[in-house]
C-alpha positions as CSV (number, residue, x, y, z in Angstrom):
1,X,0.0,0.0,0.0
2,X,1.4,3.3,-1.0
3,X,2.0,5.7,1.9
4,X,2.4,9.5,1.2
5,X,6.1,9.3,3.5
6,X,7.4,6.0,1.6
7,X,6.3,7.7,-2.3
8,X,8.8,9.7,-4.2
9,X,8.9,11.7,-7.5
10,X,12.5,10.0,-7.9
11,X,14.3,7.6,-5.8
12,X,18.1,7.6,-6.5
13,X,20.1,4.1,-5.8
14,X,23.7,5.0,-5.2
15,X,25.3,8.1,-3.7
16,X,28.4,8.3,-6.0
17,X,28.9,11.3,-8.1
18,X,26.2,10.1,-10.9
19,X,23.8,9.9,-7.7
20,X,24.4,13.1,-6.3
21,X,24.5,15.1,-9.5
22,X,21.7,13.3,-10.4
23,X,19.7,13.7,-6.9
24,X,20.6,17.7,-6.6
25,X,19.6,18.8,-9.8
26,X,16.4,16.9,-9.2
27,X,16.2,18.8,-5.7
28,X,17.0,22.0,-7.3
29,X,14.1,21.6,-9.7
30,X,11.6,21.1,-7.2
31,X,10.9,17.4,-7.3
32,X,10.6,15.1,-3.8
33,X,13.9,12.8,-4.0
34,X,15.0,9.8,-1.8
35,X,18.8,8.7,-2.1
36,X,19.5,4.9,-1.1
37,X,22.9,4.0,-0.2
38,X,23.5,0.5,0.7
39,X,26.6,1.2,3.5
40,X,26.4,3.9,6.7
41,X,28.3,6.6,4.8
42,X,26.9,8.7,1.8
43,X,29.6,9.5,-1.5
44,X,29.7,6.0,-2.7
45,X,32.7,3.8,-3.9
46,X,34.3,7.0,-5.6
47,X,34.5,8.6,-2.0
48,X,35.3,6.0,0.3
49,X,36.8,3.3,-1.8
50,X,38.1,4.8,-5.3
51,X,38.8,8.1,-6.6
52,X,39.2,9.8,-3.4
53,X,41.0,7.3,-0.8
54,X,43.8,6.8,-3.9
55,X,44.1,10.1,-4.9
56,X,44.6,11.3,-1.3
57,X,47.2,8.0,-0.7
58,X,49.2,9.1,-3.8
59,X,49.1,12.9,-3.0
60,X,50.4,11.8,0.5
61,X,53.1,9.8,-1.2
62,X,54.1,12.6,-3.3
63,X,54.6,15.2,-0.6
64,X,57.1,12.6,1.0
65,X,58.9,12.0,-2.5
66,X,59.3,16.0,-3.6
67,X,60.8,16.5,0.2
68,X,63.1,13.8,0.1
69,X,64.4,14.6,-3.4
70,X,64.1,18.2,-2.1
71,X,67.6,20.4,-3.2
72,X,67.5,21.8,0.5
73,X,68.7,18.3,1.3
74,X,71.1,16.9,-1.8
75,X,74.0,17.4,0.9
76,X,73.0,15.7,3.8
77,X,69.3,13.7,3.1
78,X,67.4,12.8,6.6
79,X,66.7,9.3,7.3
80,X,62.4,9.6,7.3
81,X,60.3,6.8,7.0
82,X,56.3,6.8,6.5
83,X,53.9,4.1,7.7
84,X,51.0,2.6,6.9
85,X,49.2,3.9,10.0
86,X,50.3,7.4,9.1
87,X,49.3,7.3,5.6
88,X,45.8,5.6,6.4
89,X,45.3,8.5,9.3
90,X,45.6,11.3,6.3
91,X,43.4,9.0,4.1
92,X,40.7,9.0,6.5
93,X,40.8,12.6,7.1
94,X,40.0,13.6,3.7
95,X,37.3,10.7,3.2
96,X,35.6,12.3,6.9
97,X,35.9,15.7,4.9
98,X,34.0,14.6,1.9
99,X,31.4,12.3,3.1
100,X,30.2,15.3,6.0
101,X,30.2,17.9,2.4
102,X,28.2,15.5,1.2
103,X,26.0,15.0,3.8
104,X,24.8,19.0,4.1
105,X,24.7,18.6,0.6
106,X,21.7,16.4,1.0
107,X,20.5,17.7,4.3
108,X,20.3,21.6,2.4
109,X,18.4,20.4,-0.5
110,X,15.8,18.3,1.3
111,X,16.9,14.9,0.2
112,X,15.9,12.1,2.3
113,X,18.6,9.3,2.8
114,X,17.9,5.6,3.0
115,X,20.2,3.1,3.8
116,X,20.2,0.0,2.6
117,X,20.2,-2.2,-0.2
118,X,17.8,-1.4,-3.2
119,X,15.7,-4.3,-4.7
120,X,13.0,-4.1,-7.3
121,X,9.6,-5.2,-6.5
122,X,8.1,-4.0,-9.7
123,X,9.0,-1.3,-12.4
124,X,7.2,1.6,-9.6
125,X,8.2,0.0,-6.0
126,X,12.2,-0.9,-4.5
127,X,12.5,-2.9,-1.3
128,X,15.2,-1.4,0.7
129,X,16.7,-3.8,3.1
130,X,19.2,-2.5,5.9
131,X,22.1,-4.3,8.0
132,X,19.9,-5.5,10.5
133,X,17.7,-6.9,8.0
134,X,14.6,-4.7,8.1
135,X,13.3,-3.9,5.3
136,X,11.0,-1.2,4.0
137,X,9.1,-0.6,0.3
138,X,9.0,2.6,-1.5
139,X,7.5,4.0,-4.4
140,X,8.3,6.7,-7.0
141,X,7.2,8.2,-10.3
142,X,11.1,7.7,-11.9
143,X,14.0,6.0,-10.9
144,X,17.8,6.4,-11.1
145,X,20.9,4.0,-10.8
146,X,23.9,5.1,-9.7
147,X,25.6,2.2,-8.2
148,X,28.9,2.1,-9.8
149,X,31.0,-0.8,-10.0
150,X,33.3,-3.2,-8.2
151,X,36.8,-4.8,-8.9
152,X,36.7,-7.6,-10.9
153,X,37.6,-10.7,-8.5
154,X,38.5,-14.0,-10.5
155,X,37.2,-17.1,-8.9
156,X,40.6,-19.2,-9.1
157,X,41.9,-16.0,-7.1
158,X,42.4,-15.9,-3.0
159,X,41.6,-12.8,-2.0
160,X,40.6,-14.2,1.9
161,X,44.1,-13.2,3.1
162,X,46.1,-10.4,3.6
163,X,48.6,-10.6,0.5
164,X,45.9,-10.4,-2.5
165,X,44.1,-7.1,-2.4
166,X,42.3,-5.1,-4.8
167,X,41.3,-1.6,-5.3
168,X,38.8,-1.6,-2.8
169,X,41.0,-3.0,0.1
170,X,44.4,-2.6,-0.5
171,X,44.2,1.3,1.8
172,X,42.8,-1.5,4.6
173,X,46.7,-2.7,5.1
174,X,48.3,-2.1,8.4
175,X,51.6,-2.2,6.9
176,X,53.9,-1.5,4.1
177,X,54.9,-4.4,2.0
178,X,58.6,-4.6,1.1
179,X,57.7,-5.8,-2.5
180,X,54.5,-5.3,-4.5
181,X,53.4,-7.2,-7.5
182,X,50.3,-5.1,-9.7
183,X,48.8,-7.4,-11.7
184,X,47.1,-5.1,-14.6
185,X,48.4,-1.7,-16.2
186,X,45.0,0.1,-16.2
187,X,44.9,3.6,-14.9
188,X,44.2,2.0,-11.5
189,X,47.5,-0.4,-11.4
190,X,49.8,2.7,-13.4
191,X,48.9,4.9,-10.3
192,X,49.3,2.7,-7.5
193,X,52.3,1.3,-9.1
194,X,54.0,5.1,-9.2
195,X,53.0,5.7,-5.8
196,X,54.0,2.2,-4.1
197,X,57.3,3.0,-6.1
198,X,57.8,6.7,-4.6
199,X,57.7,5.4,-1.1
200,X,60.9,3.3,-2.1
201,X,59.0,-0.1,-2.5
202,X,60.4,-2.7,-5.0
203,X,57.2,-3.0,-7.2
204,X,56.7,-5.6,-10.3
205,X,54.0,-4.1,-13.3
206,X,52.2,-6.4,-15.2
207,X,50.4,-5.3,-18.5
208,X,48.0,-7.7,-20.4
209,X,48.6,-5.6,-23.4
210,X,51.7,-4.8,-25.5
211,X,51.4,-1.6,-24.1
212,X,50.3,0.3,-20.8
213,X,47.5,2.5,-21.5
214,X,46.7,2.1,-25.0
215,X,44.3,4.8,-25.1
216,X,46.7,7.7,-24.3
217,X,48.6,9.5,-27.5
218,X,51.7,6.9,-28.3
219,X,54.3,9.3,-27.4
220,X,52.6,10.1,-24.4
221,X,52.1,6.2,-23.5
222,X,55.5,5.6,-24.1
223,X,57.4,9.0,-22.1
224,X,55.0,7.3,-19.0
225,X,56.6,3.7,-19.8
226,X,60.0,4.6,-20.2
227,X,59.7,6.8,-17.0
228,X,58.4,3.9,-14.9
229,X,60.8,1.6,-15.7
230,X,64.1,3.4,-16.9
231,X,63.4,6.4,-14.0
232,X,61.7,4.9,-11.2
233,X,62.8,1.5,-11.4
234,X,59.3,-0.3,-11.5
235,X,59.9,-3.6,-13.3
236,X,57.7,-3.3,-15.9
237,X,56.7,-6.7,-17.9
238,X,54.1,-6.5,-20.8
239,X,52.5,-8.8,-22.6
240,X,51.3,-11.3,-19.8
241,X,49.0,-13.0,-18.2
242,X,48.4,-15.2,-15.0
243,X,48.2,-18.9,-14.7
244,X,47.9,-19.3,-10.9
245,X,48.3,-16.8,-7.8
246,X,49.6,-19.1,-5.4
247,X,49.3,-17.9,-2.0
248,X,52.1,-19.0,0.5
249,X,52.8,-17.9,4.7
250,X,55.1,-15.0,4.0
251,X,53.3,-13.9,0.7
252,X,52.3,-14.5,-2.8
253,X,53.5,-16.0,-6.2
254,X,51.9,-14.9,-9.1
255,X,52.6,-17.6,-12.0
256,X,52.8,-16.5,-15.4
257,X,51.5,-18.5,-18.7
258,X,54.7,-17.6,-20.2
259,X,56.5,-19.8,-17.3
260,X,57.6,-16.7,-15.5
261,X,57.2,-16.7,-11.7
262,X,56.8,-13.5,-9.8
263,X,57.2,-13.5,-5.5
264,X,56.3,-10.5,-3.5
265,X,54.9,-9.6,-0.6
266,X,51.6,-8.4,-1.5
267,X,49.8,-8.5,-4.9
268,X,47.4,-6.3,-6.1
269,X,44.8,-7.3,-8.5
270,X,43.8,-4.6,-10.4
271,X,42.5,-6.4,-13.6
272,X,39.0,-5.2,-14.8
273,X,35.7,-3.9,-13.1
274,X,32.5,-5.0,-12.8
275,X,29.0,-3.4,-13.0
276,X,27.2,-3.7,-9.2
277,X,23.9,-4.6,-10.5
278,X,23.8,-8.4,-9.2
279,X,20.8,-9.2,-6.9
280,X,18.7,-5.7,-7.7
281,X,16.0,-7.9,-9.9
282,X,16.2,-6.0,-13.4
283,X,16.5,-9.1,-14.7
284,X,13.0,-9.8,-13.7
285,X,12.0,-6.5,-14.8
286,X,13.7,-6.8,-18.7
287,X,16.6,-4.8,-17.7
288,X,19.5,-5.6,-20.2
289,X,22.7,-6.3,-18.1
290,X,26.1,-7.6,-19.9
291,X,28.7,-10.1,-19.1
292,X,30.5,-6.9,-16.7
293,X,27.3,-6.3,-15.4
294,X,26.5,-2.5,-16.9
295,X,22.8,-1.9,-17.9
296,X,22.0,-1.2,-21.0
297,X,20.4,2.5,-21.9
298,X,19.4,4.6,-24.8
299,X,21.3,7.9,-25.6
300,X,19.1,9.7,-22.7
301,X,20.2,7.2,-20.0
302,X,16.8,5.7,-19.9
303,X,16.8,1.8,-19.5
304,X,13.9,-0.6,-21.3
305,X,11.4,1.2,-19.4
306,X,11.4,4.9,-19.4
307,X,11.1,6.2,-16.5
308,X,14.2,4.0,-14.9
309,X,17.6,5.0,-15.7
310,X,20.6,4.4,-15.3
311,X,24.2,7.1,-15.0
312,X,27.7,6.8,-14.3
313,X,29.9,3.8,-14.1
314,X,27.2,1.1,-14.3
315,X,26.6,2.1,-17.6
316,X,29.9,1.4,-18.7
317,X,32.6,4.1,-20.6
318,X,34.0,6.5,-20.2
319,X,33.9,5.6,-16.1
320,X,35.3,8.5,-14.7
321,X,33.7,10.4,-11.6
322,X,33.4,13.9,-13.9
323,X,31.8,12.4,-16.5
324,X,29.7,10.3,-14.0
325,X,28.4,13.6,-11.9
326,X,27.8,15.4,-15.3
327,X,25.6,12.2,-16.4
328,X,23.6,12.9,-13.0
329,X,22.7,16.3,-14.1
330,X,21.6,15.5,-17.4
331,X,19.0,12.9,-16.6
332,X,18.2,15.1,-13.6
333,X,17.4,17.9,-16.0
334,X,15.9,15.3,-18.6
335,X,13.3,13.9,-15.6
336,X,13.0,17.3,-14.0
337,X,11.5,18.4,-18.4
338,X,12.6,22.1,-17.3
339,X,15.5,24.5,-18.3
340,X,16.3,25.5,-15.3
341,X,19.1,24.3,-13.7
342,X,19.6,22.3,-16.7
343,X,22.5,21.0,-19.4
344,X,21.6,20.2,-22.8
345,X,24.0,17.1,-22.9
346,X,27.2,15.3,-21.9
347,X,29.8,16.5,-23.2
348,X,31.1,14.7,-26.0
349,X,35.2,15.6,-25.4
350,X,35.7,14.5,-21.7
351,X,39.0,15.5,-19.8
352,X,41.1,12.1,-19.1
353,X,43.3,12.2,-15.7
354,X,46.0,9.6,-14.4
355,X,47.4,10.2,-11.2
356,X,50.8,9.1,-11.9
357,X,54.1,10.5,-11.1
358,X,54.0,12.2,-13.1
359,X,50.7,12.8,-13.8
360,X,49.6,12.1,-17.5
361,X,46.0,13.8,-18.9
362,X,44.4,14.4,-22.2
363,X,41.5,15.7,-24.2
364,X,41.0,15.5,-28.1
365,X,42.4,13.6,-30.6
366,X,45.4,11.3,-30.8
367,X,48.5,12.0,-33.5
368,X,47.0,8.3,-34.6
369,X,43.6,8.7,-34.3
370,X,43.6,11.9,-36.9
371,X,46.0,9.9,-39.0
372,X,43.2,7.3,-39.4
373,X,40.8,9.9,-39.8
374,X,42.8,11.8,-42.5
375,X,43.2,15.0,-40.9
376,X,45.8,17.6,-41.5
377,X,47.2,18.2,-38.3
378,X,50.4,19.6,-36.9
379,X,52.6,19.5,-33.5
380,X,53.2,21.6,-31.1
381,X,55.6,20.8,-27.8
382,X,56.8,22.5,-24.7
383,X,59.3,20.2,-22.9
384,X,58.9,21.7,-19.0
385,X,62.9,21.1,-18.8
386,X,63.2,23.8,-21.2
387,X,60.2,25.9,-18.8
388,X,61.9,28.5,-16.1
389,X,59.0,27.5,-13.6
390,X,60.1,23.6,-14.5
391,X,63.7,24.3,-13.8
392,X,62.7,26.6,-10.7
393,X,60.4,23.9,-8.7
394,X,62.1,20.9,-10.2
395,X,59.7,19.4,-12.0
396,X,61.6,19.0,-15.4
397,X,59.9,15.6,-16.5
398,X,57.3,16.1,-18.6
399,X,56.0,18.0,-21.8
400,X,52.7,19.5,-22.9
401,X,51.3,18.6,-26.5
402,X,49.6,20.3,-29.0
403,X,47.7,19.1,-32.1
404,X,46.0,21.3,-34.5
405,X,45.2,21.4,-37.7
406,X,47.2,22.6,-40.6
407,X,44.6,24.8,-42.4
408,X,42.7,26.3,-39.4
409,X,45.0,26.1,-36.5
410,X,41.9,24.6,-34.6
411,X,43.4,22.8,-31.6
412,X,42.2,19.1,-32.2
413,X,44.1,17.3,-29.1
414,X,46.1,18.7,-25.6
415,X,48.0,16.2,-24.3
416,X,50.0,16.6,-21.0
417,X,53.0,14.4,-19.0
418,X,54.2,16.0,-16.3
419,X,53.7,17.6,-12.9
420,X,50.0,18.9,-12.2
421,X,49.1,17.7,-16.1
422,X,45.6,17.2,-14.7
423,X,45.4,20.8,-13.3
424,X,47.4,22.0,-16.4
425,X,44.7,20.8,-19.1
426,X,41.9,22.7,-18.8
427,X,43.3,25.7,-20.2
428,X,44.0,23.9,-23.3
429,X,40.1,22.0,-22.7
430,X,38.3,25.7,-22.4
431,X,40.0,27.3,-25.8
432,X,38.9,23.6,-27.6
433,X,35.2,24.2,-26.6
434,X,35.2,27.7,-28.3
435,X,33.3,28.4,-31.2
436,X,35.1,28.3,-34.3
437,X,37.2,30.3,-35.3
438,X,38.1,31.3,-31.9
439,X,39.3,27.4,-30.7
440,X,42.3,27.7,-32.2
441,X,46.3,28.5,-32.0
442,X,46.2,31.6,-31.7
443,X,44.9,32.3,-28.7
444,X,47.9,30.6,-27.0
445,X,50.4,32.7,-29.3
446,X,48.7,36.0,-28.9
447,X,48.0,35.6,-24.8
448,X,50.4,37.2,-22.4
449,X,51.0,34.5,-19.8
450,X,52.0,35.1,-16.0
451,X,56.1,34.4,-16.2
452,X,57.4,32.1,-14.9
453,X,54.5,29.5,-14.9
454,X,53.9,26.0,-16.4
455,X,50.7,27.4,-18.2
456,X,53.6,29.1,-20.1
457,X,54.1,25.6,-21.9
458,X,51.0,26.6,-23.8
459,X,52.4,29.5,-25.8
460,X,56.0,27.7,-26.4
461,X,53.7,24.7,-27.6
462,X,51.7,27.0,-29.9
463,X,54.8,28.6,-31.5
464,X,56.7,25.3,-31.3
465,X,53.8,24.1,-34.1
466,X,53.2,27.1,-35.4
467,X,56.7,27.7,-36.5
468,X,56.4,23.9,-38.6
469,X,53.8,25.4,-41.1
C-alpha cells in the first residue's frame, strides 16, 4: 500500500557522483527525491573506496617523494620513514571531509537518505533492506541508478588473506609491503604502481597488453613507460598473463602463462571492473545487463522502461567520476523536463586524468587517431625542462602537447606528461570548446601568460607548431 512518507517523485540508488549530480539537480528543480545508499556513509565507492582514498594515498606519497628529493637536502638527506598507519590516518581525514560535504549537501536540498540495499519489487516500488535486515518498500514516479561498479575478483583467485588485495582494500593494510606485485596496467594499477614505487618499495608491473595505456597518444604512453621503468625503477613486464596466484605464509606468487614466476609480498589485483547490478532484480523487470554487469540505456540514460535509468559507471565508458556527476545532471534535468538548472547534454570531449608521477591527462584527438581519420594536423611541444618554472620547482619531466590542424590552426588534441598535467589541461580544454574560429592556436600565441608558470608551456607549444607550417 502506497503511503504519502514512503512515495517519491525519484528515488536515487547509489550516492556516488552520478547519484548526487543526479539527486541535486532533481532537488534544485523542485521534485521530492529519496537517495539509497546501501553502506552507513553517503559519497559511494568513488568517496570512500576509489577516486578519493587513492588520490589522497598518492598525494600523501608525493609530498614525501618531492621532500626527500628536495635540493634543501642533496648534501645531507634525513633518514624519514612513513607508515601505513600514518598514511591511512591522512586518508581518512580527507574521506571524513568529503562524506560530512556531502551529507549537508543532502541535508540543504531536502533529500531524504535511505540506507540500505535497493531491490526491485516492480517497475514503480524498490524494497530497501538494511544491516539489520529490516526492510522497508518505497515508491516513485522515476527512478535512477547510480551504483557504480566493483573490482573484478576472479574465482581461481584468494583474496581471503592479507597478500591479494584489490582496489577496494588494499588502503585497509596495516603495513607497508617490502615488494609489491600489480597485476594489470590500467589507470588504476599505473597509479598505484607510481606511488608504491615513490615510497621506495620494490614494485613488479604487469600489463595484459603490449602496451600500458593504450588509449593515451603513443608518445605520451611511451614518455610514461620509459619513465616507470628506466626512471623509477618499477619492473615493468608486458604482454602477460596469469596462470595461478599461489598464496604462500610470508606472501604470494603470481605464476605466469609464459612460465615466469613472480614473489612478493603483496599482490594487487587490479584487472577489470564490474558493474554492481547483481541481486537488484532488473532481470525480472527486462533490464538488459552484460557479461560486466553495466545496464544497458538509450542515448538519454533511460533503461527498457522509461522512467528507470541508469548514469555513471554502471553504464559502462567512459567511467570517470566527472563524467559520472555530469551524467547525474543530465538525466536530472531530462526527468525534472525544465531549463532550469539544466544542461543540454554530456559532453562529448571529456578530460582524461592519471594520477601518476608524473601525472599524464588528455583531451581530443590522438596523433594516430587523426592519421586514421585523414586530418591535417600539426605538432606543437613545450618540454617543462626547457620551462623557467620547471627548472625553478624541479619538475623538469614532462611536456605539454599540442595538435591542430594545418589549415585552421583549430586545436584538435592537448596532451600533457608532467607535474600537475591534470590541473594544467583545462586551459587547453576551455580554448577547444570555443566556437570556431576562436578554438584555435592563436589564442595561445597571442595571450600574455604570467612568467614564470607551467601554463607558459601553452604559448611555447603554440609557436613550437606554429613555426612547422
Amino acid at each position: 500500500m502506497k503511503t504519502p512518507e514512503n512515495h517519491f517523485d525519484v528515488i536515487v540508488i547509489g550516492s556516488g557522483p552520478a547519484g548526487e549530480g543526479t539527486a541535486i539537480t532533481l532537488a534544485k528543480a523542485g521534485k521530492s527525491v529519496a537517495i539509497v545508499e546501501r553502506y552507513a556513509m553517503v559519497g559511494g565507492g568513488c568517496t570512500h573506496w576509489g577516486t578519493i582514498p587513492s588520490k589522497t594515498f598518492i598525494h600523501m606519497v608525493r609530498q614525501f617523494s618531492d621532500a626527500m628529493s628536495s635540493r634543501l637536502f642533496k648534501r645531507g638527506r634525513p633518514l624519514v620513514k612513513i607508515s601505513a598507519d600514518e598514511l591511512m590516518a591522512a586518508v581518512a581525514d580527507v574521506v571524513d571531509q568529503q562524506v560530512r560535504d556531502r551529507e549537508g549537501f543532502y541535508q540543504r536540498n531536502g533529500i531524504e537518505v535511505l540506507e540500505g540495499f535497493a531491490r526491485f519489487i516492480d517497475p514503480h516500488s524498490i524494497e530497501v533492506t538494511d544491516q539489520s535486515e529490516a526492510s522497508q518498500r518505497f515508491t516513485a514516479e522515476h527512478f535512477v541508478i547510480a551504483t557504480g561498479t566493483h573490482p573484478y575478483r576472479p574465482e581461481d583467485v584468494d583474496f581471503d588473506n592479507p597478500f591479494v588485495v584489490d582496489s577496494d582494500t588494499i588502503l585497509q593494510m596495516r603495513k607497508l609491503p617490502g615488494t609489491l606485485t600489480v597485476y594489470g596496467a590500467g589507470v588504476v594499477g599505473c597509479e598505484y604502481a607510481s606511488a608504491f614505487k615513490g615510497l621506495g618499495i620494490k614494485v613488479n608491473l604487469v600489463d595484459t597488453r603490449e602496451r600500458i595505456l593504450e588509449f593515451l597518444d603513443d608518445e605520451i604512453s611511451n614518455a610514461l613507460s620509459y619513465h616507470m621503468s628506466d626512471e623509477q625503477g618499477i619492473m615493468l613486464r608486458q604482454k602477460e598473463e596469469y596462470q595461478q596466484v599461489e598464496v604462500r605464509e610470508n606472501g604470494v606468487v603470481l605464476h605466469l602463462k609464459t612460465g615466469k614466476t613472480i614473489k612478493s609480498d603483496m599482490l594487487l589485483w587490479a584487472n577489470g571492473r564490474t558493474g554492481s547490478s547483481a541481486g537488484m532484480g532488473l532481470e525480472e523487470l527486462g533490464i538488459k545487463i552484460d557479461q560486466r554487469g553495466n545496464i544497458a540505456i538509450n542515448e538519454s540514460y533511460q533503461t527498457v522502461h522509461p522512467h528507470i535509468y541508469a548514469v555513471g559507471d554502471i553504464v559502462g565508458y567512459p567511467n570517470l567520476a566527472s563524467a559520472a556527476y555530469d551524467q547525474g545532471r543530465f538525466v536530472g534535468c531530462h526527468i525534472a523536463d525544465t531549463g532550469e538548472y539544466c544542461i543540454a547534454s554530456v559532453a562529448k570531449k571529456i578530460p582524461t586524468g592519471i594520477y601518476t608521477d608524473p601525472e599524464v591527462s588528455c583531451i581530443g584527438g590522438t596523433e594516430r587517431e587523426l592519421t586514421e581519420q585523414r586530418i591535417p594536423y600539426e605538432v606543437g611541444r613545450a618540454f617543462f625542462r626547457n620551462l623557467a618554472r620547471g627548472q625553478i620547482s624541479d619538475h623538469k619531466v614532462g611536456m605539454l602537447k599540442l595538435l591542430f590542424h594545418r589549415e585552421t590552426l583549430e586545436i584538435l588534441g592537448v596532451h600533457c606528461f608532467g607535474h600537475n598535467a591534470a590541473e594544467l589541461l583545462h586551459l587547453g580544454q576551455t580554448i577547444m570548446a570555443q566556437p570556431k574560429p576562436y578554438n584555435n592556436l592563436k589564442y595561445f600565441i597571442d595571450t600574455t601568460f604570467n612568467y614564470p608558470t607551467m601554463a607558459e608551456a601553452y604559448r611555447v607549444a603554440a609557436l613550437n607548431g606554429y613555426n612547422r607550417l
